[in-house]
N, C-alpha and C positions, 0 to 999 in steps of 0.2 A: 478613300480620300474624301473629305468632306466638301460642300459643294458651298466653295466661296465666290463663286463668279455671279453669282446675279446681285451682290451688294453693291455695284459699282457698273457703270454705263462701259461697254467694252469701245478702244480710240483708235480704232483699225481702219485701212484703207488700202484697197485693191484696184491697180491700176495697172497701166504702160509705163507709165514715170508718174511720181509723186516725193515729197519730202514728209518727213515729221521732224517739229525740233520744237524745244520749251514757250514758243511763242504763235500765235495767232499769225501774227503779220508777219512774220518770217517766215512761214510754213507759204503764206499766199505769195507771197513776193519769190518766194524759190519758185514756185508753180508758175507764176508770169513771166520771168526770165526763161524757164521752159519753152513757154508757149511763144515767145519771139525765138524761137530757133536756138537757144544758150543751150549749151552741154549739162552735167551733172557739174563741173569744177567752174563753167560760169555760175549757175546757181548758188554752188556752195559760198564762193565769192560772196555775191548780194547777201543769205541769210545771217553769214557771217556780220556782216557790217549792220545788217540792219537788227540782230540780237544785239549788238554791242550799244546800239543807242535804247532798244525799249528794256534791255537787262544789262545795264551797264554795272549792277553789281557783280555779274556772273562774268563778264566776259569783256574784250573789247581792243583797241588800239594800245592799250596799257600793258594789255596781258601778253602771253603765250599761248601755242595752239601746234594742234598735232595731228595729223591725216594719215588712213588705210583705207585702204578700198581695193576694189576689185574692176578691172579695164580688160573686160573679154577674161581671158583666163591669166592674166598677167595679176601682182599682188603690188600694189604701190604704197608707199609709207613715205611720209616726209613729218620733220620734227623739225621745230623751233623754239628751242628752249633758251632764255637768255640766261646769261652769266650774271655775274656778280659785279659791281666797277672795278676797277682797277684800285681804285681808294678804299674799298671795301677796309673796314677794321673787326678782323677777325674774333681778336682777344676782347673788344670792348662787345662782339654780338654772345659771345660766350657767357660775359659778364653780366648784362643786363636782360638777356634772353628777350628782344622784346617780341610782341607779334604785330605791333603794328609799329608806321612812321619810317623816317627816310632813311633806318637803317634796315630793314627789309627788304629794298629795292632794289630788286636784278631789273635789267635791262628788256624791257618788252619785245618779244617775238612775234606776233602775228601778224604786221603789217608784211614783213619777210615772207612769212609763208603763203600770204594773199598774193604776193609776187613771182613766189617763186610756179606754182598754178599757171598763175593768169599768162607768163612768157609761156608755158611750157603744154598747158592744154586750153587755154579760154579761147573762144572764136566770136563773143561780142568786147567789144570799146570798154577801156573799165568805167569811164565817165555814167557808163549805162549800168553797169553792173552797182556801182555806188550809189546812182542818185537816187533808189530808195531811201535808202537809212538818209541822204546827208536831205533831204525834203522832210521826212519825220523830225529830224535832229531840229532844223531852223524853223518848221510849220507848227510842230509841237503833234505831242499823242497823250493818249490817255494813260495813265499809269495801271499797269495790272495789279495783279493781287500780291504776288513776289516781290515787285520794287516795293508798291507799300509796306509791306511789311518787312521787309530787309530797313525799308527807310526809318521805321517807328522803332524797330529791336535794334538796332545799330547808332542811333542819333546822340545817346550822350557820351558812347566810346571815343565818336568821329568828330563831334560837331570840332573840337580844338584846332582838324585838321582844313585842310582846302577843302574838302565833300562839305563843307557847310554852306558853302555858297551856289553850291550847284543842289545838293540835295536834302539839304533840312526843310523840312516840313513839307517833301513830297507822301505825296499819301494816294491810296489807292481809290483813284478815277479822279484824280488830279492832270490837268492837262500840265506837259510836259516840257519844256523848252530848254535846248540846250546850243547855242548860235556857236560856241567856242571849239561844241564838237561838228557843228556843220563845218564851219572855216576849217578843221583840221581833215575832213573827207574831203572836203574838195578841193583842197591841195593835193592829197594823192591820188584823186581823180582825175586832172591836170596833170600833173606834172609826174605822177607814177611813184611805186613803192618807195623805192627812191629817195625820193624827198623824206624821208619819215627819218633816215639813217643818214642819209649827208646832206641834205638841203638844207635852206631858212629854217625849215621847219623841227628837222632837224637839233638845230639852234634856239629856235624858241623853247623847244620841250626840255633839252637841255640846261637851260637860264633857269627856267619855272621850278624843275628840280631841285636844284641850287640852292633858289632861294628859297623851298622847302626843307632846304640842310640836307639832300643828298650829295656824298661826296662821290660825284659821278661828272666826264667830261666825253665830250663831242666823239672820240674817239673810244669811247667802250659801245658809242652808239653806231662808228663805222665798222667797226670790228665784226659785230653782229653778223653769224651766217645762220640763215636755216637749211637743211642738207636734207637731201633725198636719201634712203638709207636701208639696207636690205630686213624686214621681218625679225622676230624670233618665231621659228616652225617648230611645231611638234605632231605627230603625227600619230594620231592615239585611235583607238575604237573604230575604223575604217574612216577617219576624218583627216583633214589636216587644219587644223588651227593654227592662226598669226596673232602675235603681239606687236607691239612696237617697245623696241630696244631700250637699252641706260640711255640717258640718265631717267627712264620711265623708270615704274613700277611691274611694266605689263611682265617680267618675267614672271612675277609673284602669281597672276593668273593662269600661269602653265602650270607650275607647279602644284597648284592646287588642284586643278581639271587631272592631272596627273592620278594625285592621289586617291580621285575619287576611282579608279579602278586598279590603281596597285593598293589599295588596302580594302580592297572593294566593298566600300560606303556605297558603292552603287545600288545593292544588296538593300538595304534600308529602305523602309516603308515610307513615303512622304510626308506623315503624321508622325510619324514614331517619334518619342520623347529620345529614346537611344540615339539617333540620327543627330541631334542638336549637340550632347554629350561627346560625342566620337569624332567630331570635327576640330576637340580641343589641343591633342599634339598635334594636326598638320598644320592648323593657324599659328599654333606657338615656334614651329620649326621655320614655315615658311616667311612671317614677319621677322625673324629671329636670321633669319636668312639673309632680308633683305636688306636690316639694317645693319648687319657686319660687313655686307659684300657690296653692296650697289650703291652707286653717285654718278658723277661725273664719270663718264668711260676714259678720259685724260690721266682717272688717278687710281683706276679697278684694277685689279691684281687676277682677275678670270676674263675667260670666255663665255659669256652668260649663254652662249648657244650648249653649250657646254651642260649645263644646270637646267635647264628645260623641265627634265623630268624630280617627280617627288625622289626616287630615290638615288640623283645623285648628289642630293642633298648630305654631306658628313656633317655629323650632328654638331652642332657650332657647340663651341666648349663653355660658349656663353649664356647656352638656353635656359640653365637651371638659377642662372643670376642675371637674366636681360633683366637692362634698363630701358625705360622709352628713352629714346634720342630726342624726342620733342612732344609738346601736346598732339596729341594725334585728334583728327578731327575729318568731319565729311564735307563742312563748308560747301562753299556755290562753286559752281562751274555752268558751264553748255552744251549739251553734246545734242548733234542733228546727224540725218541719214537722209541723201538726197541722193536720188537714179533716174537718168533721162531711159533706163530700158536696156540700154547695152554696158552702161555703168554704174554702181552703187557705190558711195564713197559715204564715210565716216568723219565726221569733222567734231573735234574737240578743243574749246576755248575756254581758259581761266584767268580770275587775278589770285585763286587760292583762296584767302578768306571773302565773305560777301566785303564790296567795294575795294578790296586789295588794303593796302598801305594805309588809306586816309587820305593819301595825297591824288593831288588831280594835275596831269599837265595837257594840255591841247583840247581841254574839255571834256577829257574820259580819265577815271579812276586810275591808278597805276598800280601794281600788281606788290604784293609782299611776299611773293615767292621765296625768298632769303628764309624765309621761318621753316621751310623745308629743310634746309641744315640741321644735321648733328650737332648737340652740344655738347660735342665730344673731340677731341684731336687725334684720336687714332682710326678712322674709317675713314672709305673713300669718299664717304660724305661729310667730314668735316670741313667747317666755315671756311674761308679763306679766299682771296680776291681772283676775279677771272677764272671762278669758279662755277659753274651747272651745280645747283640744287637738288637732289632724288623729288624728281615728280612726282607726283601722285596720277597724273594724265596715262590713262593708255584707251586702246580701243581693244576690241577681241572681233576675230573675222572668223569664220570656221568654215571651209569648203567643204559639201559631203556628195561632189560630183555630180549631186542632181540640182541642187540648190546651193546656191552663194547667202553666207549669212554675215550681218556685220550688228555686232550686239555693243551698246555702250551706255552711261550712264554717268549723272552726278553724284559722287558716293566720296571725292577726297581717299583718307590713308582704306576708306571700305572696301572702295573700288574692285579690289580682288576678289573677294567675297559676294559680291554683288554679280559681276561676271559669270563665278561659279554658280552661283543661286539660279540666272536666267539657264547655260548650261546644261546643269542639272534637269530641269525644268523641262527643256527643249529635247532632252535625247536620251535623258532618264527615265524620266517620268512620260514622256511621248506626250506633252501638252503642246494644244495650237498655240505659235506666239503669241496671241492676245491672252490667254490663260497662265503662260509663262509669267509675263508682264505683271500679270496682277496677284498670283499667287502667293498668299503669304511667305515674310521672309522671316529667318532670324540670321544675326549678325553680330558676332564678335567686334566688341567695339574696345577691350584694352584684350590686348594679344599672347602676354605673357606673365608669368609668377602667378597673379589675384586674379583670372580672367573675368570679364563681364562679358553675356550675349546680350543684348534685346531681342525678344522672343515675340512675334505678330500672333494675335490670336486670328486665329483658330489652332494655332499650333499650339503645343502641349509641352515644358519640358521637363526633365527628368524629375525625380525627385532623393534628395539624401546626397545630394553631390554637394560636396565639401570646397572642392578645388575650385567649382567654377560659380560665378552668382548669374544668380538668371531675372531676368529682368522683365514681366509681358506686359508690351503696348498696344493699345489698339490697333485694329488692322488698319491699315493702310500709316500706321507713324514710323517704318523705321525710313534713315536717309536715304536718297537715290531717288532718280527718275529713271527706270530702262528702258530705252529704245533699241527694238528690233527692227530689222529690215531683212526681209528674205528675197531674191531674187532667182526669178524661176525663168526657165525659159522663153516665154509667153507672157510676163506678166512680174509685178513686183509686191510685195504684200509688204505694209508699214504699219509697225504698231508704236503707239503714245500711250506711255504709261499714267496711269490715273492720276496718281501722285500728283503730275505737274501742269500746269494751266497750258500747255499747248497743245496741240492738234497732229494730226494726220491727215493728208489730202493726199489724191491719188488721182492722175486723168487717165 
């Protein structure tokens, strides 16, 4: 195996409790809600909010968000995924396929799932848990390298939309100022989650909407539940690994981890050229999979506990004529791993593409999740109002009795392959997570018929292959940021993948 680890500064941390998540001051800010006595789910709380102000393309009050983790030997998963409005027009999203704008716009989740935490395990005030993020939001911060550049690559798709008034001509180390989204945190700092779904507030994001042309009303925004909700388990190589459920993606990551020892890819060298080629029917089956079978669990025709495994996969009759359902893409997301030492939890936040929709309401981005739809009328994931979109969002947990692990990343429709990549990585190949983390990738980036990988060098791939086109980018370009977190009995070990401009901190 070729030795790529000393191109890149290794972002590890060994502690009692620490976080990693894509940002500087979210990483501190989880560490200092520690340090006043806050749990791991008050922490996750603050970094939450306070990613959503200094990455508000990746994440935020606008978007969705989805929690696993591990509480002693107990597995907890909560998902908030919003629906569609009620107004939603199916035939017309069919018609014009768009990806951005106010027909896009499912109903935002995460202030739900900030609630539903904080009743059930926080032990500080949320006013205290918030008023990181709502002090940055109205004090103002310096723009990282991310927003700048999301701000400069995205500004003449968006500027028509409301992000032009909050974010045209931010640039990186540009100070920051966003007062609309301080007013919108400290309302639900006040007055509780709550307010985001039936209050004033409520109401104002709902007007804002509106008048951005989404046909959405007060009551698709009370409706909104986010629910505590049991795992997918599969139980492979002396391990047990967890997903999170439809309308995720994460079954797609069983599947795959499956495969790699029912067809045993395990077998393969970590260089080998063969190894990149031989992963082409189980991505082709298993995205082929996902988008016949999985959406909204309201309208699934299986038991996706059911389908766990690569081989109870019946070969879809549509594999040799898949169509994509939509542009498939890795877009922005957030994913952080915060443990006070007795708990490690996984928290994952998006709007889907960078800045969501284009639309802004309460001073944060609102999410285009809606593009996750089929543009097709016969799966469970076709258009259609009061409707869950097939996420792209999961987290991967794998317990292996000595160690608790929670591995997640920004990767969109990749995400499954990225999972497997760390995986692989960690219990294949026997690399220390920080070596995982950084180890060249490749990645199947169209799934079916014409496949393309992007292939990271120092990897090599095959040659004379007709079926597949291979693509080599420099190390460290394909999508994804993966964060590891290991928890050991004694101690927690955090890795930050190089890829992304945040940190790992550990006390």
């Amino acid at each position: 195996m070729k030795n790529w680890g000393e191109i890149v500064p290794v972002k590890i941390a060994i502690g009692r409790r620490g976080v990693t998540s894509d940002h500087p001051l979210a990483t501190k800010v989880g560490i200092d809600v520690m340090d006043r006595g806050g749990n791991a789910f008050d922490a996750a709380i603050a970094v939450s909010a306070v990613l959503s102000v200094v990455q508000p393309q990746m994440g935020g009050p606008g978007g969705d968000a989805f929690l696993l983790g591990f509480i002693g030997e107990d597995v907890v998963v909560y998902t908030s995924a919003g629906r569609s409005p009620g107004g939603f027009k199916a035939e017309e999203f069919i018609e014009q396929s768009p990806l951005r704008g106010p027909l896009t716009v499912t109903v935002p989740g995460l202030v739900h799932l900030w609630g539903r935490i904080y009743e059930e395990y926080a032990t500080l005030p949320l006013d205290v848990l918030l008023k990181p993020a709502i002090d940055l939001a109205y004090s103002g911060f310096y723009a990282g390298w991310f927003l700048g550049n999301a701000c400069t690559t995205y500004e003449s798709e968006l500027e028509k939309y409301a992000w032009s008034k909050y974010f045209k001509g931010v640039r990186t180390g540009v100070r920051v100022k966003n007062r609309d989204a301080a007013h919108t945190l400290r309302l639900i700092a006040s007055r509780g989650y709550d307010e985001f779904y039936y209050g004033e507030l409520a109401e104002s994001i709902v007007d804002e909407l509106q008048d951005q042309g989404v046909n959405v009303g007060l009551d698709d925004f009370m409706k909104h539940k986010g629910a505590k909700v049991s795992p997918l388990k599969l139980e492979i190589d002396g391990k047990i690994l967890y997903e999170i459920p439809p309308s995720t993606q994460g079954i797609s990551t069983l599947q795959l981890i499956s495969a790699l020892y029912e067809l045993d890819l395990y077998r393969e060298a970590f260089d080998s050229p063969s190894r990149i080629y031989k992963w082409s029917e189980p991505v082709a089956r298993v995205y082929t999979f996902r988008d016949t079978y999985i959406g909204d669990p309201d309208y699934m025709n299986i038991d996706p506990q059911a389908y766990v495994k690569y081989s109870s996969i019946e070969d879809p009759t549509e594999l040799k004529e898949a169509k994509p359902q939509r542009k498939y893409t890795s877009r922005d997301t957030t994913f952080f791993i915060v443990s006070d030492g007795d708990s490690i939890v996984g928290f994952i936040q998006s709007l889907f593409y960078p800045f969501g929709s284009g639309l802004v309401a309460g001073g944060f981005p609102v999410q285009n999740r809606a593009v996750g739809f089929a543009k097709r009328r016969d799966v469970p994931n076709s258009p259609g109002p009061n409707k869950t979109p097939l996420h792209t969002l999961s987290i991967l947990a794998v317990d292996t009795d000595k160690q608790k692990f929670i591995i997640g990343c920004v990767g969109g429709d990749y995400r499954p392959q990225l999972h497997l990549r760390a995986y692989e990585n960690l219990f294949v190949y026997n690399l220390p997570a920080a070596k995982a983390v950084e180890a060249p990738r490749f990645i199947y980036t169209k799934f079916y018929n014409k496949q393309e990988v992007i292939v990271e060098k120092t990897l090599t791939p095959p040659r004379g292959v007709e079926s597949v086109e291979f693509k080599v980018v420099d190390y460290f370009s394909v999508p994804g940021h993966v964060h590891i977190g290991v928890l050991y009995e004694d101690k927690i070990e955090l890795v930050n993948d190089p890829r992304s401009e945040g940190v790992s901190l550990a006390v």
